[in-house]
C-alpha positions, -999 to 999 in steps of 0.1 A, spaced: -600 528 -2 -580 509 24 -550 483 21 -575 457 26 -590 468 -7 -556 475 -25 -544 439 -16 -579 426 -35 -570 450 -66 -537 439 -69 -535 403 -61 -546 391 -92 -517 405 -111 -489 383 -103 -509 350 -111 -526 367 -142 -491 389 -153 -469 355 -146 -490 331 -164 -484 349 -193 -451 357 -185 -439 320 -181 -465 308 -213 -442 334 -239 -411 320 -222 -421 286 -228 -429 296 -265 -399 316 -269 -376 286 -253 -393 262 -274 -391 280 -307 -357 296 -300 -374 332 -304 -348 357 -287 -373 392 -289 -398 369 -275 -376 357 -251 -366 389 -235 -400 403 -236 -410 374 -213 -379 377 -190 -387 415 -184 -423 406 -178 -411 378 -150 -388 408 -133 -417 430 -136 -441 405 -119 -411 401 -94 -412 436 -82 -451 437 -77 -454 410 -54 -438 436 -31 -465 458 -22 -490 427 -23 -477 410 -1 -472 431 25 -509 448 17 -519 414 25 -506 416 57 -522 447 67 -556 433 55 -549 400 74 -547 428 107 -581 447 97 -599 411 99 -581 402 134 -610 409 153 -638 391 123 -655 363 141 -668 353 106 -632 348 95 -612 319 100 -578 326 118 -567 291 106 -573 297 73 -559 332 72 -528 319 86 -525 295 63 -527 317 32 -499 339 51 -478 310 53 -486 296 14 -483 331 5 -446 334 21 -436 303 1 -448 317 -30 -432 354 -28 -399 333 -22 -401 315 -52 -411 340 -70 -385 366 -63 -360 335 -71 -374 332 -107 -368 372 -106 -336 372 -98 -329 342 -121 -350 362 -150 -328 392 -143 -298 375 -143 -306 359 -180 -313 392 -194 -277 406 -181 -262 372 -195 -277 383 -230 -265 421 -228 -228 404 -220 -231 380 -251 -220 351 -222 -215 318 -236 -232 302 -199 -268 312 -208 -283 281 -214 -286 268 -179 -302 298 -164 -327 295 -189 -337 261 -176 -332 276 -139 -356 302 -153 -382 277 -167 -381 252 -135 -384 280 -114 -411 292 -129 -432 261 -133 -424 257 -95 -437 292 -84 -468 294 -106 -483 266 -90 -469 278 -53 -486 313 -66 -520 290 -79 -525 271 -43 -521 310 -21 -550 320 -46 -568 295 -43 -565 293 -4 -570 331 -6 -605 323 -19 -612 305 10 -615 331 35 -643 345 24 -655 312 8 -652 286 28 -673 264 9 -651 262 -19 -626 244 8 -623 205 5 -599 200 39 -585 219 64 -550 237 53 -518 216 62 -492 231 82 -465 250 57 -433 241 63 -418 278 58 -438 292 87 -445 327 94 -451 327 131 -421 310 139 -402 329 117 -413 363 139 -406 345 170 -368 337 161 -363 371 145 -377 386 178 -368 365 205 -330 362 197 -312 395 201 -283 385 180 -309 381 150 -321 418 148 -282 428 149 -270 406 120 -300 416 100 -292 449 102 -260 445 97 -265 426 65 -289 448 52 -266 479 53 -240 458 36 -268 448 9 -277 491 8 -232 496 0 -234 468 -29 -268 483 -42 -249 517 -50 -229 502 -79 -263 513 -93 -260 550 -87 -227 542 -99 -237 530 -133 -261 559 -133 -241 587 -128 -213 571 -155 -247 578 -178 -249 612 -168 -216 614 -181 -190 613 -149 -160 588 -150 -163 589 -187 -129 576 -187 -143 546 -176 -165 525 -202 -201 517 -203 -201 478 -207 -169 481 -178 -195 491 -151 -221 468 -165 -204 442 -156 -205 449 -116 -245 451 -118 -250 411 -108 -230 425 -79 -260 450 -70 -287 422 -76 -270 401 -49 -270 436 -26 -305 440 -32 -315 407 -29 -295 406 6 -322 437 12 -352 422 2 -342 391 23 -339 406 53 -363 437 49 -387 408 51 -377 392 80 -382 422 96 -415 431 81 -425 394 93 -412 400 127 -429 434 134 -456 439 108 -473 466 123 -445 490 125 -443 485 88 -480 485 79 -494 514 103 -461 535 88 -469 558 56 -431 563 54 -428 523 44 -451 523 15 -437 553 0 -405 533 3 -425 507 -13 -428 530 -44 -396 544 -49 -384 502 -46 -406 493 -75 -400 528 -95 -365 520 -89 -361 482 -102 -378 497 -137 -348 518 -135 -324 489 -130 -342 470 -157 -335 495 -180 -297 495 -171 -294 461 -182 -314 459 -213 -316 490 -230 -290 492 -263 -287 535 -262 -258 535 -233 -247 497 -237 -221 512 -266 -210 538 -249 -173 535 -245 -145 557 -228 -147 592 -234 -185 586 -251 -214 603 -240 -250 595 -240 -282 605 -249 -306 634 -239 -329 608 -232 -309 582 -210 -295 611 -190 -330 618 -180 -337 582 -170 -302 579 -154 -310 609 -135 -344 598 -124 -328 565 -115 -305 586 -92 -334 604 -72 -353 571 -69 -329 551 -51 -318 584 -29 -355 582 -22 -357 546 -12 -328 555 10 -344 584 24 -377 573 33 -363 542 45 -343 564 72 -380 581 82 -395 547 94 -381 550 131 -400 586 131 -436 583 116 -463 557 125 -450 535 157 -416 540 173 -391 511 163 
């Protein structure tokens, strides 16, 4: 098995996994159902952390088919490009998901709205998520085609080129992604308060400062993607990057469970928690050390930075 072939086996998930996703949340928002509700939120954030590893499997498949005279270049760009608008949409109705489900753990009286930012969101990005499928499909099956792909207006090529060609552009992305790495500690934070250090401090009073780690990752995931876009192949030829890849998603399920789960949300000074969410908080811990760590390998295995 290649990436080529991991891209086809996964790349069905977030249209299948979403359409599901977004059909309970239009049942639970239209029948008031809260379990339902954040059943279908979590599914959303789950979908949201896939498209990670798909769409940057895509990209190395899109390089193992360079050199395919029986392949159209125009059309592969063109799913690249429809595929770029759908990932951003999609990790917007994440973050918006996300951001309902910490609303309902804080009993916040502003909910309603980012449920409808939630539900046009998600309307928007399924059918975003529909058209890269279907232009997907026409690769290899040109004959389901009925006119040539227009031009996208959130370009990948041009989008490399800036990244590249301006030397200031590689410096502030950096520079914004290490502040994005500080704010995304709050998380190791929150764990270790789990573990049972600062239990001066309560619980739901760290909770709170978790939006501030979704923007930090968010800031990461923003511009860890305009580098991958910039310099794919010293992400795609690098076995460090996809174990990063791993410990990213592995980690996500970890903040997911910070935010929903009811066993430490009680917890107040001086309390302790559970056998079991010191294992998870723990685990959490590890993960994002990892996601740190193998991050740090990418300038030394696969191609030279």
């Amino acid at each position: 098995m290649n990436l080529a072939h991991l891209h086809l086996l996964l790349n069905h998930f977030p249209t299948v996994g979403f359409a599901i996703g977004m059909g309970m949340f239009l049942v639970a928002f239209f029948g008031k159902s809260e379990d339902l509700q954040q059943s279908s939120l979590m599914i959303l954030v789950l979908i949201t952390l896939m498209t990670f590893p798909i769409y940057v499997t895509g990209s190395a498949a899109q390089r193992m088919l360079t050199d395919d005279s029986d392949v159209s270049g125009e059309l592969i760009t063109a799913h690249q490009d429809a595929a770029l608008l759908a990932f951003t949409f999609l990790q917007l109705t994440g973050f918006a998901a996300w951001f309902a489900l910490w609303q309902s753990s804080q009993a916040t009286k502003h909910r309603r709205w980012t449920l409808f930012a939630v539900l046009d969101l998600s309307i928007i990005t399924f059918v975003l998520m529909a058209r890269t499928g279907y232009m997907g499909g026409e690769i290899r099956h040109p004959e389901i085609g009925t006119e040539a792909a227009a031009g996208a207006w959130l370009n990948t090529a041009s989008i490399a080129s800036a990244v590249i060609e301006y030397r200031w552009a590689w410096a502030i992305l950096e520079t914004l992604h290490f502040i994005g790495l500080v704010m995304l500690f709050i998380v190791v934070v929150v764990n270790l308060r789990v573990l049972g250090i600062m239990k001066q401090v309560s619980f739901p009073a760290l909770h709170r400062l978790l939006p501030w780690a979704i923007i930090g990752f968010a800031i990461n995931s923003t511009t860890g993607m305009l580098f991958f876009i910039a310099a794919a192949d010293q992400y795609t030829l690098n076995p460090a990057f996809y174990w990063k890849m791993l410990f990213i998603l592995l980690a996500g399920v970890n903040v997911l469970y910070l935010t929903v789960s009811g066993e430490p949300a009680t917890m107040g000074a001086g309390d302790d928690a559970c056998l079991r969410a010191k294992v998870i908080a723990a685990s959490g811990i590890f993960l994002w050390f990892g996601v740190l760590f193998w991050g740090r390998l990418l300038p030394f295995l696969g191609l030279q930075f």
